[in-house]
N, C-alpha and C positions, 0 to 999 in steps of 0.2 A: 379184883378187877375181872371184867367178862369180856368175851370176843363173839366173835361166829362162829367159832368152833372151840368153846367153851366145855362141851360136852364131849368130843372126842377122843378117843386116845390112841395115840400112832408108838408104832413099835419100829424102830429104827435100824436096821441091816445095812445101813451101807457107810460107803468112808469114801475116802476124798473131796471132792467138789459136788458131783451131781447130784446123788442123793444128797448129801448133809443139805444143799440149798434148797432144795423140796423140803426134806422137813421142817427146816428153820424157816421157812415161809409159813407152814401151818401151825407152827409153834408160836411165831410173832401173830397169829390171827387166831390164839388163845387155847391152840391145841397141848395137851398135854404130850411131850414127844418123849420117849422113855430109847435113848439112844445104846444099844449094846456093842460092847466093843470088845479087842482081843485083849485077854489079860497082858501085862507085863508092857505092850507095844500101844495098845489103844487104836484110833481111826490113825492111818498113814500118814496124815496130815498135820500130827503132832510131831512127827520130826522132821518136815520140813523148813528148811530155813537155810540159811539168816534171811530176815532179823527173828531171834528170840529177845522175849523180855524178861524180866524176874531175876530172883538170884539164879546161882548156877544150880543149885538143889532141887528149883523148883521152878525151872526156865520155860516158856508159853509160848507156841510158835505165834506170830500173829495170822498166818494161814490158816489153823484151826479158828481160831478167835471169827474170822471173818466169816464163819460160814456154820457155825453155832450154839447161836444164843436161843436162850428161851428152851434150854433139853435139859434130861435126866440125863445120867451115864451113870450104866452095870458094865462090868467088864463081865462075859463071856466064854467058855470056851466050848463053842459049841459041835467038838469031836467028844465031850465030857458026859456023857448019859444022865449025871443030875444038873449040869446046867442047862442040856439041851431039853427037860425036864422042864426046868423054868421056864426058860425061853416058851415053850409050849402054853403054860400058865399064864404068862401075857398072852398068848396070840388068843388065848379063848376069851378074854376081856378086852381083845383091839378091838377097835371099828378099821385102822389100817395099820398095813404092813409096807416096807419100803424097801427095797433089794436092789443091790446095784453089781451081785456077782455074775462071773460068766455063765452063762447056760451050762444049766448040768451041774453047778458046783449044789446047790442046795438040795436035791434029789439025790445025790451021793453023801448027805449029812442026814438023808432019811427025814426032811424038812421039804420036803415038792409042795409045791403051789399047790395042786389038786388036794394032796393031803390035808395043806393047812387049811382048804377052803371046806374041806369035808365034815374038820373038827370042827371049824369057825364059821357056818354060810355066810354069815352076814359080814365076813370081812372085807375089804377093799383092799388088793395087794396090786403096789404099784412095782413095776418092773424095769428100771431102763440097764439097757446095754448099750454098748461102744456102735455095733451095726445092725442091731436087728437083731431077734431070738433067731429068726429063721432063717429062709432065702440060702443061694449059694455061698455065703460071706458070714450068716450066722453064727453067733458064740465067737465072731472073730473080737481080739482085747481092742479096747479102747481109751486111746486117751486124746486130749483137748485136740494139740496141736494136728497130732496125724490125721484128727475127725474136720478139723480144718479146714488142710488137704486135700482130702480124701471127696469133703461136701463140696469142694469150689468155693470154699472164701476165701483163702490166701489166694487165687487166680485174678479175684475182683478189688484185692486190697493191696497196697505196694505203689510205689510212684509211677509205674511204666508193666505192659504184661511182661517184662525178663527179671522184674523186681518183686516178686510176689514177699508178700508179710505177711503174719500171724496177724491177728486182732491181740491190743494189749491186756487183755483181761479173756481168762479161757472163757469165752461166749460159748463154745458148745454145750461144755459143761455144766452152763447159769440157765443156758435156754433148755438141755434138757429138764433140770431141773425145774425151771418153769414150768414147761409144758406137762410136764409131768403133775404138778401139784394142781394147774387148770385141772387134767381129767383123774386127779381122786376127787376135786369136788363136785365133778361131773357125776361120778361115779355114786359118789354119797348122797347126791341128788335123788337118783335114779332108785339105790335102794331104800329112799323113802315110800316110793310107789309097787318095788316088787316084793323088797322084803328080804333080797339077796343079795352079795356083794358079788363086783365082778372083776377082773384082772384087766389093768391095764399098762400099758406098753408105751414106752416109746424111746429112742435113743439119741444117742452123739449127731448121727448120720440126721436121720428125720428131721432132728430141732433145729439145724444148721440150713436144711433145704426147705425147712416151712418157713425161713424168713428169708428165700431169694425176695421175694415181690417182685417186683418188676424186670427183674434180672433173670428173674425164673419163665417170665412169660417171654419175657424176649428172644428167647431162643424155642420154647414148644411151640410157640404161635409165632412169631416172624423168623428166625432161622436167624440168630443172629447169636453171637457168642461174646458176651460180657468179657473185657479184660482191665487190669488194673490200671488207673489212669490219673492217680495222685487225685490232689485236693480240690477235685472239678468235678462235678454231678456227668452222669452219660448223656442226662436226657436234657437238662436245663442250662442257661447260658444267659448271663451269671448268677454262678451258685457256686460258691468255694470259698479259698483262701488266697486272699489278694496282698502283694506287700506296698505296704506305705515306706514314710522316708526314715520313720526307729522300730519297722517293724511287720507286722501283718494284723488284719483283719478280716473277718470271714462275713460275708454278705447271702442273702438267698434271697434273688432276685424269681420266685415262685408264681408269675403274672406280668402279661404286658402292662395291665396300671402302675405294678412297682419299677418295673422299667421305665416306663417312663418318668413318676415319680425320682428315681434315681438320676433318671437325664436331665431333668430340670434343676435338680438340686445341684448340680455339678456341669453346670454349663455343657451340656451333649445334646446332641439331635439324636431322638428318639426314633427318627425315619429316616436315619443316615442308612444310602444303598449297601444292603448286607447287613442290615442289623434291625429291621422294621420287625421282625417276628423272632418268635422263639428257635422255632424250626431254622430259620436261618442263621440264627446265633451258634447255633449248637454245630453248624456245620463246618465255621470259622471258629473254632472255638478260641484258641491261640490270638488269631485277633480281638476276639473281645475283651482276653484277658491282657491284650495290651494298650487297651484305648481303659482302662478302668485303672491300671495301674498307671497309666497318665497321667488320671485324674486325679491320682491319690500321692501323686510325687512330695509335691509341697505339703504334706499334713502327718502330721505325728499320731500314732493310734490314739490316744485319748481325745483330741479334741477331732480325730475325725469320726470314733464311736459319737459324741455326741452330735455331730453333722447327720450325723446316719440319721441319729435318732429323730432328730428335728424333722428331716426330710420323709420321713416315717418306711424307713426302708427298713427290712430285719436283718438286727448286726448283732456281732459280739467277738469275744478275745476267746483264745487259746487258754487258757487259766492250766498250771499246774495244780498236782492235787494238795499241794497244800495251800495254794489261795482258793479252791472248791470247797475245803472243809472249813476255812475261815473267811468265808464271804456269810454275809450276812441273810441272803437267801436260802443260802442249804440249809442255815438255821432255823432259817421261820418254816421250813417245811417240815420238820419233823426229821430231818436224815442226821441227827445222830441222838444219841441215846448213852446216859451212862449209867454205866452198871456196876456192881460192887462182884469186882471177883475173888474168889479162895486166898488167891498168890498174891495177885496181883496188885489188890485194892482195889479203890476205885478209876474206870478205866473210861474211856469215850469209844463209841465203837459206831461206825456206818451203820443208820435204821433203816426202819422198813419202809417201804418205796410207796404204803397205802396210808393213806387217814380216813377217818369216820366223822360225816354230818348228819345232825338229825334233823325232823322237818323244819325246824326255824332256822336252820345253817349254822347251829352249835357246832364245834366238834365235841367229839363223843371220843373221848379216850378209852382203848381197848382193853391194855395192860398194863402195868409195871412188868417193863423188861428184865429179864434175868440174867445173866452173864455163862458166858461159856463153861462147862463145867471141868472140875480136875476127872482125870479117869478116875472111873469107880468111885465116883462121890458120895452117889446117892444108893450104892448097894444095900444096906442097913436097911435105909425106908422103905425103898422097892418092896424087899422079902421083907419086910415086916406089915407091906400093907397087902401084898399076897398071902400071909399066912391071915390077917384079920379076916381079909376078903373069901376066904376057903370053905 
């Protein structure tokens, strides 16, 4: 099978969350990712847990699982002068590198970015850290939740601003990683045209502040400071989470046509004083949400999802993840994938979030997915396709 990045091959430095989901993004988009890891211990995220799965001999965190599929794995010890050796021998064959240690640790291994781009021009070495390489805070550790924190999302998330919450999935983490894998293909773009690779950055802190949006402007341009305010939009009114008589449903009323639409379908004056506009909604918001949960006294979530739908308003449920993984839509999207693993056998594991169509509206299948690897799996072939390739 081929991808768009069919051709390239990525050299894998890092462990945990950030890196591993950068590369297992270019990995699922048919990169070759040759992941190195510490001997005896592997990426950190193998012993994460519970839950493990497998026997007790040969037990899988699903942590790791979740965040790489479609890689190689060499174990590593790169204080060791002939692995750090190897390690070299890829970088002269990557097109990129991916590093997610503190400033300074790879320049103390005799491994500095300058050096390897000296060996390698044409590499693309991606970098993220927890704060930033540089600045007054630079080289500071990072992990999810403190990056959080630190960025103002748990300020904007939580029922009330004295109840701040995490996000349930380390999103700094997913979106450094993200963002990171946008600029290697920025990057790989770019050394189509000069002919050189170049170093790119980005961390915990950054990924978390490039997705205030609106939150973010709110305060540089109106002076106004976002706080957390439960299952209710700051700017729109209604847009949340409403409870009916066995339960709740969530509506996003994003337009006065859908407001009104929604008034008519449920018997309301759409120019009831104090509710004719958004801007006025939004300032009563408490009332609105109590003329909507009125309206929703007498109806059971199912048949008023289907009222919604009639009415042409945008609805839906809360779904737990195990009615997300067995609804019938995440299916036909392509978001799982199973794969045959070492231990484990055959597994199902969350896919990749993109699909491919060709000009007639084909889809265009990329890969066959490959399953997460045991450490040091593929050591054997690695060095034996470096010693062919010599």
């Amino acid at each position: 099978m081929t991808g768009p990045l069919d051709d390239v091959l990525v050299v894998d430095l890092t462990r945990a969350l950030a890196g591993p989901h950068a590369t297992m993004m270019m990995g699922d988009l048919g990169a070759r990712v040759i992941k190195v890891e510490a001997p005896g211990s592997g990426d950190d995220t193998r012993g994460w847990g519970p839950p493990f799965v497998g026997d007790p001999d040969h037990r899988e965190s699903t942590y790791f699982l979740s965040a790489n599929r479609n890689k190689e794995s060499i174990a590593l010890d790169l204080k060791d002068d002939g692995d750090r050796e190897l390690l070299l021998r890829l970088v002269d064959r990557a097109d990129v590198l991916v590093e997610n240690f503190r400033t300074g640790v790879l320049e103390r291994l005799g491994l500095g970015i300058a050096a390897l781009q000296e060996r390698n021009p044409r590499l693309v070495v991606l970098s993220i850290t927890g704060f930033g390489h540089d600045g007054p805070e630079g080289g500071r550790a990072g992990y999810d939740q403190i990056a959080q924190g630190e960025a103002g999302l748990m300020s904007l998330t939580g029922s009330r601003p004295d109840d701040p919450q995490r996000v349930g999935v380390p999103i700094a983490d997913l979106l450094s990683g993200m963002y990171g894998a946008y600029g290697v293909l920025a990057a790989l773009n770019e050394r189509h045209r000069t002919g050189r690779g170049t170093v790119v950055r980005t961390s915990l802190l950054a990924s978390v502040i490039g997705v205030h949006a609106f939150q973010g402007t709110r305060w540089t341009v109106a002076g106004e400071v976002g706080a957390a305010q439960g299952n209710h939009h700051p700017s729109i009114a209604p847009y949340g989470l409403f409870h009916c008589r066995d339960g709740a449903v969530q509506i996003a009323l994003g337009s006065e046509g859908l407001w009104r639409r929604f008034c008519e379908g449920f018997g309301l004056d759409p120019a009831a004083e104090g509710l004719a506009t958004n801007e006025e909604r939004v300032a009563v918001r408490q009332r609105v949400i109590e003329v909507v949960e009125a309206a929703f006294a007498d109806w059971d979530a199912e048949p008023l999802l289907a009222r919604l739908a009639e009415v042409g308003v945008p609805a839906g449920k809360v779904r737990t993840l195990d009615e997300v993984y067995e609804w019938d839509q995440t299916a036909s999207q392509g978001l799982l994938v199973d794969v045959e693993h070492p231990t484990l056998g055959r597994v199902t594991l969350p896919g990749p979030p993109l699909r491919f169509f060709d000009a007639a509206g084909e889809e265009v299948t990329r890969r066959d997915h490959v399953s997460p690897p045991v450490l040091d799996e593929h050591a054997g072939s690695i060095r034996a396709w470096l010693e062919e390739d010599a």
